[in-house]
mmCIF file of the N, C-alpha and C atoms, coordinates in Angstrom:
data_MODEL
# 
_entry.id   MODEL 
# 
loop_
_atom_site.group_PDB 
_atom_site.id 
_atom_site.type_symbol 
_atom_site.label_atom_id 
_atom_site.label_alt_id 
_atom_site.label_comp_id 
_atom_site.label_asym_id 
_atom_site.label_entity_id 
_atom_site.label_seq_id 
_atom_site.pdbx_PDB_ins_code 
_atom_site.Cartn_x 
_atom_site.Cartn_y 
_atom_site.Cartn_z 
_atom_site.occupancy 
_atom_site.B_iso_or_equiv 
_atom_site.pdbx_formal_charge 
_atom_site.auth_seq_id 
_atom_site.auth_comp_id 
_atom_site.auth_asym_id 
_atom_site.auth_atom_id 
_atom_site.pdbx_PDB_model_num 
ATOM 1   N N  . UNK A 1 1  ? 3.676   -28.045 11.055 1.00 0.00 ? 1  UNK A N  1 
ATOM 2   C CA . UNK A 1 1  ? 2.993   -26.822 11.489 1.00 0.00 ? 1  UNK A CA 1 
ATOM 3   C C  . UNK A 1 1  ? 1.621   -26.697 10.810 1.00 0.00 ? 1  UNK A C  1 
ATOM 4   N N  . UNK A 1 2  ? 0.725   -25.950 11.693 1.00 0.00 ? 2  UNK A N  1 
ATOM 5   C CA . UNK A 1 2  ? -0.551  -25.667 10.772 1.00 0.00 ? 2  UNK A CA 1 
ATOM 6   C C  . UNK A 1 2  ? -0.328  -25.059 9.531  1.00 0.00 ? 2  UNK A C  1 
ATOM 7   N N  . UNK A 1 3  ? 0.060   -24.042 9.516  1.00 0.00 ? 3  UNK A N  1 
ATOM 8   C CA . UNK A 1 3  ? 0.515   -23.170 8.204  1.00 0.00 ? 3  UNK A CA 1 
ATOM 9   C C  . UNK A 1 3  ? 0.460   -24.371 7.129  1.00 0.00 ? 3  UNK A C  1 
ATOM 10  N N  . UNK A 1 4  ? 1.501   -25.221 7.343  1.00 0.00 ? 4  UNK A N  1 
ATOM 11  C CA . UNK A 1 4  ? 1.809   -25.808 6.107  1.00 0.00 ? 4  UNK A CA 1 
ATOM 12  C C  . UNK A 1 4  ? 0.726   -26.254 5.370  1.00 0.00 ? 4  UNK A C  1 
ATOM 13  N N  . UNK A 1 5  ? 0.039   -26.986 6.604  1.00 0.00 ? 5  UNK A N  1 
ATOM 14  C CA . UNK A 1 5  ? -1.179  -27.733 6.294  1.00 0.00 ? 5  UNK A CA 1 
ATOM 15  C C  . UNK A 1 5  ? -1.804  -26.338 5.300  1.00 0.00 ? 5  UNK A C  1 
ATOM 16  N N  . UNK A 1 6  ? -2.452  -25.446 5.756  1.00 0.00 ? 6  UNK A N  1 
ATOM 17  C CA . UNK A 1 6  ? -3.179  -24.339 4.894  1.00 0.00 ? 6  UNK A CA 1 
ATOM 18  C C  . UNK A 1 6  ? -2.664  -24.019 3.991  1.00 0.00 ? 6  UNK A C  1 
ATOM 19  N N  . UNK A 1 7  ? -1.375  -23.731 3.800  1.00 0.00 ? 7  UNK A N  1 
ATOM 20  C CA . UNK A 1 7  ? -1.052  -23.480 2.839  1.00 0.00 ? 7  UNK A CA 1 
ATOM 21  C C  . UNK A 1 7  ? -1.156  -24.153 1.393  1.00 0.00 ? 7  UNK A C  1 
ATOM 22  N N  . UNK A 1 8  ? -0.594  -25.873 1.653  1.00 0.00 ? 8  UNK A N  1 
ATOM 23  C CA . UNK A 1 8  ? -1.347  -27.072 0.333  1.00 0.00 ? 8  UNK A CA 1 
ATOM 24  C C  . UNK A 1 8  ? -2.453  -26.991 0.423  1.00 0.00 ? 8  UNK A C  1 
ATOM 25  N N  . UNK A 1 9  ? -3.411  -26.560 1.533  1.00 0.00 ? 9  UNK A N  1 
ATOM 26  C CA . UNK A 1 9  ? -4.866  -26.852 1.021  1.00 0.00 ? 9  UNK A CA 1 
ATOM 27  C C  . UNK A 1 9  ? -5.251  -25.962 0.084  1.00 0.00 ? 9  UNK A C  1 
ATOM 28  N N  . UNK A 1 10 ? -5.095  -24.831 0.092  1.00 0.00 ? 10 UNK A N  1 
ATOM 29  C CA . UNK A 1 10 ? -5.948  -23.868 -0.825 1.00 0.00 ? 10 UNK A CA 1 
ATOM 30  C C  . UNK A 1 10 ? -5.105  -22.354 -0.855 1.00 0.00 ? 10 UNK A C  1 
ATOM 31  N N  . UNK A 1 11 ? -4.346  -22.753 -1.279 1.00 0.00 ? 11 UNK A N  1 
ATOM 32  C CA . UNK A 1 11 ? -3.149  -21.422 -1.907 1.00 0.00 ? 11 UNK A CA 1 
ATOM 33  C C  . UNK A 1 11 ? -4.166  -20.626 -3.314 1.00 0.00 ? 11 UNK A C  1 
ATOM 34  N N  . UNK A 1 12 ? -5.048  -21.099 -4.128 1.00 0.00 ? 12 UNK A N  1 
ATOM 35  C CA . UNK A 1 12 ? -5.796  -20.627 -4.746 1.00 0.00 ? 12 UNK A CA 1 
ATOM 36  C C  . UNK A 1 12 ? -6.370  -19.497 -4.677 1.00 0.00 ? 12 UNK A C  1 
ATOM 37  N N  . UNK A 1 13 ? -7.038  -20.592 -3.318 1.00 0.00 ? 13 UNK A N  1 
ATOM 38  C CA . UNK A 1 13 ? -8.428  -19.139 -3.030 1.00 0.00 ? 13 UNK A CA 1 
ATOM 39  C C  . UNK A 1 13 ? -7.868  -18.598 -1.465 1.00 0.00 ? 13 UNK A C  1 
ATOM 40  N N  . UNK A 1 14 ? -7.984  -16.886 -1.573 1.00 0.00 ? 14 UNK A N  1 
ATOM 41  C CA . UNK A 1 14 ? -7.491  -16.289 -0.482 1.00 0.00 ? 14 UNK A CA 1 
ATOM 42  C C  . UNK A 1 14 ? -8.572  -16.091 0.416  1.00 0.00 ? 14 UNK A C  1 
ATOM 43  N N  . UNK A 1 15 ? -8.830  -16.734 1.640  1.00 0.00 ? 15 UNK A N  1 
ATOM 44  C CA . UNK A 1 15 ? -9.807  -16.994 2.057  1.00 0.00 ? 15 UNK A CA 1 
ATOM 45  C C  . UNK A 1 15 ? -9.405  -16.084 3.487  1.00 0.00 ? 15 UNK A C  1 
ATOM 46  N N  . UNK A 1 16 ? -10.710 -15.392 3.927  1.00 0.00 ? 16 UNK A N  1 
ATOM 47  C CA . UNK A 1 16 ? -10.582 -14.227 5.412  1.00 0.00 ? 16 UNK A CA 1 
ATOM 48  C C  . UNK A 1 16 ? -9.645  -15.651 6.101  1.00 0.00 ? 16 UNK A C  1 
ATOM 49  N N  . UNK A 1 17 ? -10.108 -16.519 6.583  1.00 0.00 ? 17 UNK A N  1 
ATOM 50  C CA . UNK A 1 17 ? -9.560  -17.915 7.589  1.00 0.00 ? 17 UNK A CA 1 
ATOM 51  C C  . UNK A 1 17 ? -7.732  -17.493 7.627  1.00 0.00 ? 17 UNK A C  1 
ATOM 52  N N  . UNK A 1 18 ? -7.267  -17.888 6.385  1.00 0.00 ? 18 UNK A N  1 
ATOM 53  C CA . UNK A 1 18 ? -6.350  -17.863 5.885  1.00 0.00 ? 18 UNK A CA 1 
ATOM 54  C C  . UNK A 1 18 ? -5.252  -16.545 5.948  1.00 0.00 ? 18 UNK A C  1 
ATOM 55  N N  . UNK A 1 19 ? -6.295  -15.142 5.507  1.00 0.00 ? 19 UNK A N  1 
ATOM 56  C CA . UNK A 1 19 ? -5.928  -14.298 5.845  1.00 0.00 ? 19 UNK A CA 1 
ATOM 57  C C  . UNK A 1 19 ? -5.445  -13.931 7.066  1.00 0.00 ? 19 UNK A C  1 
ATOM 58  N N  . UNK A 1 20 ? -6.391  -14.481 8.250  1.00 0.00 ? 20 UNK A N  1 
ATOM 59  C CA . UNK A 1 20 ? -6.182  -14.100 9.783  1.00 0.00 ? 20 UNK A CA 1 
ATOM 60  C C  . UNK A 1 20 ? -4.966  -14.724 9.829  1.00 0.00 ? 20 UNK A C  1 
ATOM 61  N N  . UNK A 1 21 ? -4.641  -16.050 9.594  1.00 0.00 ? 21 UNK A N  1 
ATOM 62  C CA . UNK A 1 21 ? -3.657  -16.853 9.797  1.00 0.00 ? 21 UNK A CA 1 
ATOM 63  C C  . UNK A 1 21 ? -2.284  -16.045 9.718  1.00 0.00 ? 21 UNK A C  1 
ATOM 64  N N  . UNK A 1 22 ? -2.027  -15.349 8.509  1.00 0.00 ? 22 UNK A N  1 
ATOM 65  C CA . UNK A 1 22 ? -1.168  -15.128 7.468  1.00 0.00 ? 22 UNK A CA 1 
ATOM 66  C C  . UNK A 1 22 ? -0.488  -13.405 8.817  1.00 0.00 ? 22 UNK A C  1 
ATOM 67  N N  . UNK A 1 23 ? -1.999  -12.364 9.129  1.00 0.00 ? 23 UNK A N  1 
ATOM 68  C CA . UNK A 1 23 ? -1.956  -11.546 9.875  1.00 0.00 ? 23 UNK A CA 1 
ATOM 69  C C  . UNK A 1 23 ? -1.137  -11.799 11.016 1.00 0.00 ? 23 UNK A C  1 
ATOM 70  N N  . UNK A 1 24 ? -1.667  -12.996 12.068 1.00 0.00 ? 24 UNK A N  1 
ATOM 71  C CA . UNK A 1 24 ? -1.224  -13.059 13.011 1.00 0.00 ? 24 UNK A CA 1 
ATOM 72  C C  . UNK A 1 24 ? 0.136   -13.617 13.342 1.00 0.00 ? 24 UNK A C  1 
ATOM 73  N N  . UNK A 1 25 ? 0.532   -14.148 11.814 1.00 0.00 ? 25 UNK A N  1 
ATOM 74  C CA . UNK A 1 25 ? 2.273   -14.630 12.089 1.00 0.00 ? 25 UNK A CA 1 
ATOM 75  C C  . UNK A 1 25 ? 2.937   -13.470 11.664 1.00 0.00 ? 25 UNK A C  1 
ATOM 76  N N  . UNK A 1 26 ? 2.458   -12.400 10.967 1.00 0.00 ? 26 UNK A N  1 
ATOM 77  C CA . UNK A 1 26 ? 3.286   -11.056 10.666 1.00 0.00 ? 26 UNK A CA 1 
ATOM 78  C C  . UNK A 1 26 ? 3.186   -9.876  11.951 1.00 0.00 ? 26 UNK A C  1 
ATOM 79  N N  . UNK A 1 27 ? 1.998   -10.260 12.735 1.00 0.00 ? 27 UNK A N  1 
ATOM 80  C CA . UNK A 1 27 ? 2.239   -9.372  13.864 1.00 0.00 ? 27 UNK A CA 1 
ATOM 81  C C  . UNK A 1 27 ? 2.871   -10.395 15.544 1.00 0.00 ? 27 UNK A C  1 
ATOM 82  N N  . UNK A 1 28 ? 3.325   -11.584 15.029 1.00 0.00 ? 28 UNK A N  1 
ATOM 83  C CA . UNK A 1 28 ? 3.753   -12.082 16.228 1.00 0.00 ? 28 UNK A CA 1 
ATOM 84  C C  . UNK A 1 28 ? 5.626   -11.916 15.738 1.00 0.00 ? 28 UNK A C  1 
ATOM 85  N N  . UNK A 1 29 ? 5.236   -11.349 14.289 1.00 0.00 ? 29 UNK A N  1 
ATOM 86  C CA . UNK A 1 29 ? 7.259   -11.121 13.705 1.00 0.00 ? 29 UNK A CA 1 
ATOM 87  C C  . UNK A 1 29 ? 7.513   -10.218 14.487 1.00 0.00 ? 29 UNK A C  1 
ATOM 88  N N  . UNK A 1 30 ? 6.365   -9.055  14.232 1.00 0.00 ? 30 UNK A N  1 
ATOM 89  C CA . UNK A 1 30 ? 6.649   -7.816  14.485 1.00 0.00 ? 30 UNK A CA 1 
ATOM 90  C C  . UNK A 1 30 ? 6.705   -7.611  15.166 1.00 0.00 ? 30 UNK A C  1 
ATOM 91  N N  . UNK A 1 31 ? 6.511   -8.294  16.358 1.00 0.00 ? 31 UNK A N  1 
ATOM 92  C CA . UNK A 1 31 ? 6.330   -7.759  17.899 1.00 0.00 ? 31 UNK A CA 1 
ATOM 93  C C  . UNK A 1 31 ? 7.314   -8.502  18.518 1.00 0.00 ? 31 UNK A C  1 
ATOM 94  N N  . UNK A 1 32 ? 8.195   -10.161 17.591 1.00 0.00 ? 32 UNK A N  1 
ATOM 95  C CA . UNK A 1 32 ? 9.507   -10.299 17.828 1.00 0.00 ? 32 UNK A CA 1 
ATOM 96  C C  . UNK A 1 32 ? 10.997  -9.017  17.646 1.00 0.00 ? 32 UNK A C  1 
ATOM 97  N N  . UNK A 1 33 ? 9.922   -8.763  16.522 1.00 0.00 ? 33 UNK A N  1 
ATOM 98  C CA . UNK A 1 33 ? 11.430  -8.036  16.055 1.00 0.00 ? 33 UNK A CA 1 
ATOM 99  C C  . UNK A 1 33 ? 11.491  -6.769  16.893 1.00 0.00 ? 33 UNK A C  1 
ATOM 100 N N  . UNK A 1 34 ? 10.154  -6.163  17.357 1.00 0.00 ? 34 UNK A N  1 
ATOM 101 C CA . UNK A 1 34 ? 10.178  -4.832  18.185 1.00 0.00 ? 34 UNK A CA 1 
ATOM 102 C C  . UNK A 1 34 ? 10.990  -5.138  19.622 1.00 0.00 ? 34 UNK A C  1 
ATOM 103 N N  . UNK A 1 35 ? 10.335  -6.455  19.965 1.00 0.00 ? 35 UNK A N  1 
ATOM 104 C CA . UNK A 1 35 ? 11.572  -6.456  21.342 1.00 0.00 ? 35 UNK A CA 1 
ATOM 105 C C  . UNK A 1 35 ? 12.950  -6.642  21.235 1.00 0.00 ? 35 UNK A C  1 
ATOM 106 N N  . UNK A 1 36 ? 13.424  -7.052  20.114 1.00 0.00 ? 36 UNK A N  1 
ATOM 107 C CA . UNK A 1 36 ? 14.863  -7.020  19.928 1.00 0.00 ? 36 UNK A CA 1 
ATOM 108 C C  . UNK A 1 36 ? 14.876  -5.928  19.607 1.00 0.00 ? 36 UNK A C  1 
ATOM 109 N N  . UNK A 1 37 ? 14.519  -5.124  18.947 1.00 0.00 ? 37 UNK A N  1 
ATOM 110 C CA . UNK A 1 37 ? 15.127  -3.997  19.106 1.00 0.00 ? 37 UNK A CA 1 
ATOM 111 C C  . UNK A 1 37 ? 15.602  -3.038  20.341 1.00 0.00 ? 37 UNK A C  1 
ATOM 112 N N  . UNK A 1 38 ? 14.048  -2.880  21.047 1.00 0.00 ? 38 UNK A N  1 
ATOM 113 C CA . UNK A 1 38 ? 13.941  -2.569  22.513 1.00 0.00 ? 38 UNK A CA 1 
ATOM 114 C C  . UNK A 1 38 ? 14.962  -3.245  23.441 1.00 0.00 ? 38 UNK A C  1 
ATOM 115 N N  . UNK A 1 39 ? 15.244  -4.042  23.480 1.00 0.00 ? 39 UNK A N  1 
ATOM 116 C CA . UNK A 1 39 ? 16.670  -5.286  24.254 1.00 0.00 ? 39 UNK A CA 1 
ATOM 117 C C  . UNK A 1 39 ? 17.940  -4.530  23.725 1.00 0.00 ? 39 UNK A C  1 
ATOM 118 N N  . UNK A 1 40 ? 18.137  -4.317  22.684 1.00 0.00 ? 40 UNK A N  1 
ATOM 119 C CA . UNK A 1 40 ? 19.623  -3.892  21.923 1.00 0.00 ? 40 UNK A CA 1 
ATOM 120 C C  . UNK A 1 40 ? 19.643  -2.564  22.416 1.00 0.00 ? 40 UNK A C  1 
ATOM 121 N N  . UNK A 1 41 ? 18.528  -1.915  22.161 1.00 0.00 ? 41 UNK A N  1 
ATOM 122 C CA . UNK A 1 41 ? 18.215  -0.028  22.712 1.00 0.00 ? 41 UNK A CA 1 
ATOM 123 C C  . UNK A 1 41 ? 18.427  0.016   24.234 1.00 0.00 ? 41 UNK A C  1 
ATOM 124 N N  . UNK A 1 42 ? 18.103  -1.014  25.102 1.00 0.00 ? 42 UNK A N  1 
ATOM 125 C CA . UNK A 1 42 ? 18.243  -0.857  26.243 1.00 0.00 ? 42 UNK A CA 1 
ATOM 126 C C  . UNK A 1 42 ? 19.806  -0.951  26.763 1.00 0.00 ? 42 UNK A C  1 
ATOM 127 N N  . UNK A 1 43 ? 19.979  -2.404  26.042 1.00 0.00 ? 43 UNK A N  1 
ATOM 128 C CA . UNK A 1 43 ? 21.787  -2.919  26.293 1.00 0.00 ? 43 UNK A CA 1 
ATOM 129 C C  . UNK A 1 43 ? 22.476  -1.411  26.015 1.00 0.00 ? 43 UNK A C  1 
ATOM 130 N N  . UNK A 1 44 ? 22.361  -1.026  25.010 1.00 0.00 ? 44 UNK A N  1 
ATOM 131 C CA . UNK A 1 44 ? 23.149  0.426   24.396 1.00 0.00 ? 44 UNK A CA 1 
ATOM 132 C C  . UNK A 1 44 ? 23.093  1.378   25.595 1.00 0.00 ? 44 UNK A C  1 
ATOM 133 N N  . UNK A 1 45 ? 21.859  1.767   26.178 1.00 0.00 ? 45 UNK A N  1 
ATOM 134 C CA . UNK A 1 45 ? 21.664  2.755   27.298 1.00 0.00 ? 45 UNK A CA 1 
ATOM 135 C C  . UNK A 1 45 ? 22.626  2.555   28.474 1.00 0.00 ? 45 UNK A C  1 
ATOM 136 N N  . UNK A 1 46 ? 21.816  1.124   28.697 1.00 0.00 ? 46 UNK A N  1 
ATOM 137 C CA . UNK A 1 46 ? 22.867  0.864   30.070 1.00 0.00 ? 46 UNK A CA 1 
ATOM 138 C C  . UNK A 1 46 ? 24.331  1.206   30.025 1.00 0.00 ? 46 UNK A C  1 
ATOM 139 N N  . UNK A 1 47 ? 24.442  0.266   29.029 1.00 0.00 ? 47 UNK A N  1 
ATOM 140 C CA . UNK A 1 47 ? 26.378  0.785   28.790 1.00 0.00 ? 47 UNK A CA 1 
ATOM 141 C C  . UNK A 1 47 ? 26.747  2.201   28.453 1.00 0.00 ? 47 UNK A C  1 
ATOM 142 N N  . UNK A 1 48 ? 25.588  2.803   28.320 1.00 0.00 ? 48 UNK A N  1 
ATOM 143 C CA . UNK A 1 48 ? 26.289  4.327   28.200 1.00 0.00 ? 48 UNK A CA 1 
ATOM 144 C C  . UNK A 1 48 ? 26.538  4.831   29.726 1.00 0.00 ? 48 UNK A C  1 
ATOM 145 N N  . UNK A 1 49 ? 25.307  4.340   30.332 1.00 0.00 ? 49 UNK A N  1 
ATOM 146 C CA . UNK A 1 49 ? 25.381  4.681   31.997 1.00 0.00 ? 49 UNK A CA 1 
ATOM 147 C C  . UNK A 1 49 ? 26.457  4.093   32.476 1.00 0.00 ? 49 UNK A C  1 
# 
């Protein structure tokens, strides 16, 4: 993976590059984990209907 690569290169210095990197795998979690939630919230509804 890229990550890895960035990560041995320069764990030192916290660089904006790096930063974006770091951003966009915590908002591609977050927007995993929001649709599972939304999926489980929905499953729950239906079966109440």
């Amino acid at each position: 993976m890229m990550e890895d690569g960035l990560l041995g290169r320069g764990m030192g210095e916290f660089t904006p590059f790096w930063f974006a990197v770091v951003a966009e795998n915590v908002c591609w979690a977050l927007l995993l984990l929001w649709g599972a939630a939304l999926s489980f919230s929905g499953r729950d509804i239906s079966e109440d209907d």
